[in-house]
N, C-alpha and C positions, 0 to 999 in steps of 0.2 A: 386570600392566601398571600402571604410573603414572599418575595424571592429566597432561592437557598441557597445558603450560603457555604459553599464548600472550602472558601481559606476565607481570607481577611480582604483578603485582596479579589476576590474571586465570587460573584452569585449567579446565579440562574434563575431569572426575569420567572414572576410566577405565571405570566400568560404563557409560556413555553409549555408547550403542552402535548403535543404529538408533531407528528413528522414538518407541515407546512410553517407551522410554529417554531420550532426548529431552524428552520431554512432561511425563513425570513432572522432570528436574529441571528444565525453565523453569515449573514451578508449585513450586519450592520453595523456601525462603528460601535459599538457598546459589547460587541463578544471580544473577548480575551485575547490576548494577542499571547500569553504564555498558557503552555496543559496543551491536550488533547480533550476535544471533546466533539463524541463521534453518536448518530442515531440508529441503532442498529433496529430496526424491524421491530418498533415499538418501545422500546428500553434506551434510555440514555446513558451515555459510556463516558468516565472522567479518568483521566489521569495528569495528575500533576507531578508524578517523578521526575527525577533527573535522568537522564541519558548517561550510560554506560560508556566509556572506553570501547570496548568491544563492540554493543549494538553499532556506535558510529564509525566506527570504522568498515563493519561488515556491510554498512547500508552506503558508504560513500565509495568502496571499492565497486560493484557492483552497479550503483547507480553512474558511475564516473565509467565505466567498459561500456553500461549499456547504453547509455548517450551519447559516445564515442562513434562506435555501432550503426546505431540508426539513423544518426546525421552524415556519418560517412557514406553509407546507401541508402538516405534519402527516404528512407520506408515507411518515415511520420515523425511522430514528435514522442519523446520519453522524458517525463515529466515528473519533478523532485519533491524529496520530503518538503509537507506543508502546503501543497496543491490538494484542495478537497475538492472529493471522483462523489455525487450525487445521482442515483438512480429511483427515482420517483416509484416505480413500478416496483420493488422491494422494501422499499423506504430505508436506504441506507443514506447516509450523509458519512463520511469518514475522510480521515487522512491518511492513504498507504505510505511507506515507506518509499515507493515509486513506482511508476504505470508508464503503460506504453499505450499511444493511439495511433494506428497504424492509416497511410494516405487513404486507403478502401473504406475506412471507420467512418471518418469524416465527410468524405466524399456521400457517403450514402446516410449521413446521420444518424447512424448508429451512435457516434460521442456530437457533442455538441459541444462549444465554447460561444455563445450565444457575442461576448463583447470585446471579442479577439483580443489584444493584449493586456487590456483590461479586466477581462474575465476573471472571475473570483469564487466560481467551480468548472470543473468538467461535467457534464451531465450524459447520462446513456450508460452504455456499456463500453469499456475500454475491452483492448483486445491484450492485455497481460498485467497484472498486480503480482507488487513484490512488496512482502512484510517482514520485517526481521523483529524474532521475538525477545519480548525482555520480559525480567520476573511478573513484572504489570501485566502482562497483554498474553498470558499462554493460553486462558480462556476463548477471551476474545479470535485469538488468530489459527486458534488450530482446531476452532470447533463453532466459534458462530462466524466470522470474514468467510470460513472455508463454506458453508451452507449458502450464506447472504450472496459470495460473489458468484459461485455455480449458478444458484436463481437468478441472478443476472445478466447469466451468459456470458462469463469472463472465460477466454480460452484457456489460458494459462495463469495458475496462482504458484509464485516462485514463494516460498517460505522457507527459510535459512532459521537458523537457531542456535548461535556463538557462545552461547551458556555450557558452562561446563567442561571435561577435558576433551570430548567428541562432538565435533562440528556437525552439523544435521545443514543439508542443503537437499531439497524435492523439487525436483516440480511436477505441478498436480496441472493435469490435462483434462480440460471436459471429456466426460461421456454421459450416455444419456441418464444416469442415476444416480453421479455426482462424481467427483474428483477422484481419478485415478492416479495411484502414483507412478511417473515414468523409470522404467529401470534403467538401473544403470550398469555401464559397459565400461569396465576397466577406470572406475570411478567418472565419469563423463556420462551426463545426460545432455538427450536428444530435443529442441526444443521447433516443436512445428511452427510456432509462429517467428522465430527469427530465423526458419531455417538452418539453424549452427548448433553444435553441441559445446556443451559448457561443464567445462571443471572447477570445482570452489576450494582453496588451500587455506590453512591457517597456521603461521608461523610464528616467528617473534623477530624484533628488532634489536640492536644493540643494546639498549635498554631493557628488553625483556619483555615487551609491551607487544601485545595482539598485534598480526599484520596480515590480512588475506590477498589473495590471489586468486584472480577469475579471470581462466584461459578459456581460450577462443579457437574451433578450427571447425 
């Protein structure tokens, strides 16, 4: 068999084949350095779109409070778009929008980074994934990530969704039969694993251009 070729620019080695196959070439120099390409529990996942105004904004507001956050209290490390989260035991390989691994995680190996700054996945279970959806990824993220990371024992899956005139921010809390959504209190959800409750706003700039906001108390 041939590699396949998804652009011009772009193929998929034909010894790629299941999950280890997989793993080994998104750690080798010959995997793409532009797209998404993610192994979800047998099925391999492409996207070569462009990034949205809105998805980036919503994913850098967010990721830029919550890594703010956890290095002001010390609580681990919160980790940016294009760091790939690798859990052997579901066989996911992916890129979240952004994860948190908390000192307890680590400390007990629950997540791994096997070649410290070096490292070129996180492995385990992280302790919170945050994806924000675009026209590509509604499948993906609001019906196989949400299944794939509960089997994984992710506590917290933050999923926002900036599409359209009504902003969607959840967050989905393990329970034992799969991700519940937390309610919310006078717009403010509660989130157990940072301890704080979080509000997500979406406004515009002088320009007119998408601008969120994500308070903290």
């Amino acid at each position: 068999m041939n590699a396949i070729a998804v652009q011009d620019s772009v193929a998929i080695p034909a010894w790629v084949v299941d999950f280890e196959s997989f793993r080994r070439w998104a750690r080798s120099d010959d995997f793409p350095e532009r797209g998404r390409f993610c192994y979800l529990a047998g099925g391999l996942w492409v996207d070569l779109s462009m990034e949205s105004l809105g998805h980036n904004e919503a994913k850098a507001e967010l990721s830029t409070v919550l890594r703010t956050l956890v290095k002001a209290q010390k609580l681990g490390r919160f980790l940016v778009d294009r760091m790939r989260l690798t859990n052997p035991k579901v066989e996911l390989s992916t890129e979240p929008d952004g994860m948190f691994v908390s000192r307890d995680s680590r400390v007990t190996e629950r997540t791994r980074c096997e070649h410290g700054a070096a490292t070129l996945e996180v492995e385990g279970t992280v302790d919170m994934v945050l994806e924000v959806v675009s026209p590509s990824s509604v499948q993906k993220d609001t019906v196989i990530l949400r299944e794939l990371y509960w089997n994984a024992g992710v506590r917290e899956y933050w999923l926002v969704d900036p599409r359209g005139l009504e902003l969607h921010f959840d967050i989905l809390r393990y329970a034992p039969k799969g991700y519940v959504a937390t309610r919310r209190q006078g717009g403010w959800l509660k989130s157990t694993v940072f301890s704080k409750s979080f509000r997500l706003t979406r406004g515009e700039d002088d320009q007119g251009d998408p601008e969120f906001t994500l308070e903290v108390r």
